[in-house]
C-alpha positions as CSV (number, residue, x, y, z in Angstrom):
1,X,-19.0,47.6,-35.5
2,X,-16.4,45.6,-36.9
3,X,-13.6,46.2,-35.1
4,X,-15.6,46.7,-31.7
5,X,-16.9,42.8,-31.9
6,X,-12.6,42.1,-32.8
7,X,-11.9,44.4,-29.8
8,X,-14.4,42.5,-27.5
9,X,-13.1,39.0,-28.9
10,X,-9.3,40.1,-28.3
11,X,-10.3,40.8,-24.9
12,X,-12.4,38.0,-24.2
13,X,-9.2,35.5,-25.5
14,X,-6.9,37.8,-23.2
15,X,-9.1,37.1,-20.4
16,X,-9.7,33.5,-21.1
17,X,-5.8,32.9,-21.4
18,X,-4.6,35.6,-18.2
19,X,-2.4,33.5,-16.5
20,X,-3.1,33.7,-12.7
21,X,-1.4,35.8,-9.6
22,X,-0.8,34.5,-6.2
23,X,0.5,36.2,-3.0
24,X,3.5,34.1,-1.4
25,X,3.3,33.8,2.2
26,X,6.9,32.1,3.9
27,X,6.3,30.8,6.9
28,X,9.2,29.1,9.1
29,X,8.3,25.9,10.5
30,X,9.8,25.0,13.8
31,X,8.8,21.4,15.5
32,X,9.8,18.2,17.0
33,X,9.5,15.3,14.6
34,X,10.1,12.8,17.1
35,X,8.0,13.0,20.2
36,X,10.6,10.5,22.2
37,X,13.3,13.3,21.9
38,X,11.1,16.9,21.9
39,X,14.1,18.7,23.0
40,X,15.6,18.2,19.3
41,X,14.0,20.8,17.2
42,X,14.1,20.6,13.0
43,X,13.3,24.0,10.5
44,X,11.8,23.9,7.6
45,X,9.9,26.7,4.9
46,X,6.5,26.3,4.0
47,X,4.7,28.7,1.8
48,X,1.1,29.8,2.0
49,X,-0.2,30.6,-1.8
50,X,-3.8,32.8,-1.5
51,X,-5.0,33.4,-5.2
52,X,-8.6,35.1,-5.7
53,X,-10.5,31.6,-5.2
54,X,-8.3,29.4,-2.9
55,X,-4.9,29.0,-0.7
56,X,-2.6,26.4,-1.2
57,X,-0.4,25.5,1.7
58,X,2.7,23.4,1.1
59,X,6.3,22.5,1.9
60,X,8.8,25.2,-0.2
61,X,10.9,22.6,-1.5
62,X,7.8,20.9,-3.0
63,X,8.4,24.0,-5.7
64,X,11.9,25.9,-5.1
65,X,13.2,22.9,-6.6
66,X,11.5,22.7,-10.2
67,X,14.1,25.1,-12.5
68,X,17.1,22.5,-11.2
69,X,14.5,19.8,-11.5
70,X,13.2,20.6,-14.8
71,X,17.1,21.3,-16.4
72,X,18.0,17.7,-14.9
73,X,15.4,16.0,-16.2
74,X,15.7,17.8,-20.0
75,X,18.9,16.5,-19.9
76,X,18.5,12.9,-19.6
77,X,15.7,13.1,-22.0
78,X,18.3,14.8,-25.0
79,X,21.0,12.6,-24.0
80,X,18.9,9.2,-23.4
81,X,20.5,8.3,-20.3
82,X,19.3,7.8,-16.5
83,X,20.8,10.2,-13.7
84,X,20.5,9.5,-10.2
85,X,18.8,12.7,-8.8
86,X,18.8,12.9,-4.9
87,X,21.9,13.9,-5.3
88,X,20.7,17.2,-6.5
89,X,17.5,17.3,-5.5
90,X,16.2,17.3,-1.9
91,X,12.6,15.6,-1.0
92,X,10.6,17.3,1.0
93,X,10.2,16.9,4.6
94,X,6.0,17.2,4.3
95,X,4.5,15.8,1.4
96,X,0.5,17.1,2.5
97,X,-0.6,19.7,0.6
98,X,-3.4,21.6,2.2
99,X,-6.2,23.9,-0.1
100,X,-9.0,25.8,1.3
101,X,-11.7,27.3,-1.2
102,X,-13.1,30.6,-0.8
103,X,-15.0,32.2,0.5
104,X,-16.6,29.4,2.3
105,X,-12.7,28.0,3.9
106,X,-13.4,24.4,3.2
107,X,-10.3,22.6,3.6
108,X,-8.8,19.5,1.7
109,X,-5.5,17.6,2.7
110,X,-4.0,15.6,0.4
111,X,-1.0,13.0,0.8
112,X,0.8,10.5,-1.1
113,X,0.4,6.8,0.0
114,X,3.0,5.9,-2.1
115,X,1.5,5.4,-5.8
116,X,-1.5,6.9,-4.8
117,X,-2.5,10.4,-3.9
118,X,-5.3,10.4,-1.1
119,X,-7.3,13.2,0.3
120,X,-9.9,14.3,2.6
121,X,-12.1,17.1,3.6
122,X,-12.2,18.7,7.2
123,X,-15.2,20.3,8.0
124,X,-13.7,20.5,11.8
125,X,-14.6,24.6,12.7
126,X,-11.9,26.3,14.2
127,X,-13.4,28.3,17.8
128,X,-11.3,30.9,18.3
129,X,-11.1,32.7,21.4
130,X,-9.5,36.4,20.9
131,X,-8.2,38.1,23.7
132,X,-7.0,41.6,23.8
133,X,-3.0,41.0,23.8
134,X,-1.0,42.6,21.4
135,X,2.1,42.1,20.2
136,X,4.6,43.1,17.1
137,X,5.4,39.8,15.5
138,X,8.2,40.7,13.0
139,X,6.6,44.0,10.9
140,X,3.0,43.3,11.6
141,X,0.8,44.4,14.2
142,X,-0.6,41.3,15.4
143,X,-3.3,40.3,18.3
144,X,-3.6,37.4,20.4
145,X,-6.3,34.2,19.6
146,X,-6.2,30.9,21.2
147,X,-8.1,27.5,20.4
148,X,-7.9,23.7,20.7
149,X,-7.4,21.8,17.9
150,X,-6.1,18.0,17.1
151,X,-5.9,17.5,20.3
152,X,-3.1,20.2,21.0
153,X,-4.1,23.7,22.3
154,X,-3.0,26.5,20.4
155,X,-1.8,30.1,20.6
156,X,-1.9,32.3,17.4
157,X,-1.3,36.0,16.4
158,X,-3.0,37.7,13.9
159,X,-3.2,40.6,12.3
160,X,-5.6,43.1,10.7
161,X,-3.1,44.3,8.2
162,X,-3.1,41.8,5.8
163,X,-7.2,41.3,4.9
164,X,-6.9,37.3,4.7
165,X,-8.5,35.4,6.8
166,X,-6.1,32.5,6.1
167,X,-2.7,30.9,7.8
168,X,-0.4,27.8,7.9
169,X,-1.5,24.8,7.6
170,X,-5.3,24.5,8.1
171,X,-5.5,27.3,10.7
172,X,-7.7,29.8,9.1
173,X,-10.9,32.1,10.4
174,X,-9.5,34.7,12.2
175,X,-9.8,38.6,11.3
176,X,-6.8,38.6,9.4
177,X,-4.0,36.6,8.1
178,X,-2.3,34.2,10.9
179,X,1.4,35.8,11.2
180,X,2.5,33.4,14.0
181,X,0.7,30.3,15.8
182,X,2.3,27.3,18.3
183,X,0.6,25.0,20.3
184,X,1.8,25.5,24.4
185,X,4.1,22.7,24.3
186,X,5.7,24.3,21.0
187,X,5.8,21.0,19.6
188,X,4.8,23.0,16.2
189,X,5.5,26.7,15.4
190,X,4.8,28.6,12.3
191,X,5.8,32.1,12.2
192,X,5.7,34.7,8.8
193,X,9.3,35.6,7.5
194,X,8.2,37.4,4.2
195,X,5.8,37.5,1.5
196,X,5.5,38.3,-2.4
197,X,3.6,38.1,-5.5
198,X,3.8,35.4,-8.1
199,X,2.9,36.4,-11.3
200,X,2.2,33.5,-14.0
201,X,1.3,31.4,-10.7
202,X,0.6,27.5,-11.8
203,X,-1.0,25.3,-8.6
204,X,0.5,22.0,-9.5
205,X,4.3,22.1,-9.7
206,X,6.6,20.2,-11.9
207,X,7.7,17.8,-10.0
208,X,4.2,17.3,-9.4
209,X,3.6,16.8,-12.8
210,X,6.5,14.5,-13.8
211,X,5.7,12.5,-10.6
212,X,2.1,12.0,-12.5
213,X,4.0,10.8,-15.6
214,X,5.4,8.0,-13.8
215,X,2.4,7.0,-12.3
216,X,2.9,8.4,-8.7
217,X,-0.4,10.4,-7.5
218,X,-1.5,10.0,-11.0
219,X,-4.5,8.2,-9.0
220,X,-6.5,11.1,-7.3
221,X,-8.5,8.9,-4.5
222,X,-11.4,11.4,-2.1
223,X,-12.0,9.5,1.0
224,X,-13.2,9.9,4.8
225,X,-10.6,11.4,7.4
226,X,-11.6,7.9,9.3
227,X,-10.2,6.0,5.8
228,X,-7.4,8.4,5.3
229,X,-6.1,7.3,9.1
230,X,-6.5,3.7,8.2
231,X,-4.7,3.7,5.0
232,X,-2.3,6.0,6.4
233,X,-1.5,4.1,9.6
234,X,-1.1,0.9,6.8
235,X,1.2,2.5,5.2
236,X,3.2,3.5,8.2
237,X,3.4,0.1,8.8
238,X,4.2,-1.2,5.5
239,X,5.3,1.2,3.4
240,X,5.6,-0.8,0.2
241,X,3.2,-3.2,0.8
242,X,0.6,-2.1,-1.7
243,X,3.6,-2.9,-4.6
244,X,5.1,-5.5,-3.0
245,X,3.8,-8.6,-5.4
246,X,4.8,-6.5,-8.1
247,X,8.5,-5.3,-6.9
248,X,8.8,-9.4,-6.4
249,X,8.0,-10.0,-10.4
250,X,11.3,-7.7,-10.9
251,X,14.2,-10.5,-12.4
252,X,17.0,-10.4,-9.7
253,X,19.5,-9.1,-12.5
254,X,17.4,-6.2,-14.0
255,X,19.6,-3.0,-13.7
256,X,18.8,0.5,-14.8
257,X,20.5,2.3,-17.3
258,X,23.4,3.1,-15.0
259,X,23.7,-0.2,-14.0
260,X,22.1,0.2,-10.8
261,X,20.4,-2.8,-9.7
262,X,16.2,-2.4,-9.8
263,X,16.2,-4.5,-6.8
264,X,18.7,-3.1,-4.9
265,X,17.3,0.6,-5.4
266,X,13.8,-0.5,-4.3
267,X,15.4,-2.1,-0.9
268,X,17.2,1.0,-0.4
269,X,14.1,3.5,-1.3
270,X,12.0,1.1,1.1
271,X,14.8,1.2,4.2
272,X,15.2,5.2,3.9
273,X,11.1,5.6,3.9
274,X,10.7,3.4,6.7
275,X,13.7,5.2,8.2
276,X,11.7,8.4,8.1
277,X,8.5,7.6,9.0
278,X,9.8,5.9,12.2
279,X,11.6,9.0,12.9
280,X,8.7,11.2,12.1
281,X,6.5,10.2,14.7
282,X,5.5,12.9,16.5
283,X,2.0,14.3,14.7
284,X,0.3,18.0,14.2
285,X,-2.5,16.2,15.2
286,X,-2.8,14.0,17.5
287,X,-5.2,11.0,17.0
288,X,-7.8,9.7,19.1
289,X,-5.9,6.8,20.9
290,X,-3.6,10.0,21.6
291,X,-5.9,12.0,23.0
292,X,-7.7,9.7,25.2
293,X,-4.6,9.0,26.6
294,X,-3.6,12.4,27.4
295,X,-6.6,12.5,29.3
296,X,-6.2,9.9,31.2
């Protein structure tokens, strides 16, 4: 009796400390970041993650870079000194991260307002209208779906292969997993380039996690997608603005390690964000003021 209860316990820890698996889905992203020049086209990997209770849908380099990232960092921590690391490490193009639980598909987006990570929940249904079109697209045997959504209409192709009822970004409820979807203007277009399994799979990343230790998204904020926009379209307009009564309490002369000027590098990391969001104008979704003037 005995050694059954130290069997059952052994398994029970086992259980308890299983670390958890996660099927990789790559999808290549091909869209038009500005929509005053739509002709000029940018690529980028995003990866879909589907474990047994949720997906996690993300830019790639939000977690291809963590091994470099993680060495780096080690580094300066044993030596004591302060590296300059966009150099070496690339920031993501798309800092939203998109979750939907299962089995019910409810969807969060989260984004960073600078210091602050902000989210919201989207209860918008997705009607899907399938058709009888088929189509290889890449391995899969794949069937034609359309809908409108954010204000764009959308073609996707799914297939009945892979038993996920998931896709890129927040497209999801279809019969199987989403291997290719663009909207008719192909503004935006995902399409599947390959797939594996991630054994010891952790959710957060670790440059999530060392962003947390230095305070950024370390404040976890839920609000309406009507707040979100707000906050959002603040930010676009000021992108520091939330800090700026603190970046002006920094003495003139203060200078990191390296002797970089504190000042300096805030200027600089202000002029390159505003640099991008300007030049990153052209939205998955498009917002209401958007809309109403395309139907005008």
């Amino acid at each position: 009796m005995k050694n059954i209860f130290s069997i059952v316990l052994i398994a029970v820890f086992a259980m308890a400390n299983a670390q958890e698996t996660a099927n990789r889905f790559f999808y290549e992203l091909t869209y038009a970041p500005n929509k005053d020049s739509l002709e000029k086209k940018n690529k980028e990997m995003m990866i879909l993650d589907i474990t047994k209770d949720k997906s996690i849908y993300r830019d790639y380099l939000a977690v291809s870079q963590d091994s470099i990232l993680k060495v780096e960092v080690e580094a300066m921590q044993k030596a004591g000194t302060f590296k300059d690391l966009s150099k070496s490490i690339k920031q993501p193009k798309f800092s939203h991260t998109i979750t939907k639980t299962y089995p019910a598909m409810d969807i969060s987006y989260a984004d960073y307002i600078l210091q602050d990570k902000v989210s919201y929940k989207d209860d918008k249904p997705f009607e899907w209208k399938i058709l009888g079109d088929k189509a290889k697209i890449g391995e899969y045997n794949a069937q034609k779906a359309t809908t409108t959504y954010g204000g764009r209409n959308w073609v996707a192709w799914f297939t009945t292969d892979v038993p996920f009822q998931d896709g890129p970004y927040k497209f999801k409820g279809l019969p199987g997993l989403i291997v290719k979807v663009e909207d008719d203007a192909k503004n935006y277009s995902w399409e599947l380039k390959g797939n594996k399994k991630i054994a010891n799979y952790e959710p957060e990343s670790y440059g999530e996690k060392l962003m947390k230790q230095f305070g950024q998204g370390k404040n976890n904020l839920e609000v309406n997608r009507d707040k979100f926009e707000t906050m959002y379209a603040a930010y676009k307009k000021d992108p520091f603005g939330s800090i700026r009564s603190q970046m002006a309490m920094i003495p003139a002369d203060a200078k990191m390690p390296d002797g970089t000027s504190i000042s300096q590098m805030m200027r600089d990391a202000e002029d390159r964000l505003k640099k991008q969001l300007k030049e990153n104008n052209n939205s998955i979704e498009l917002n209401a003021a958007a809309e109403n003037k395309k139907k005008k």
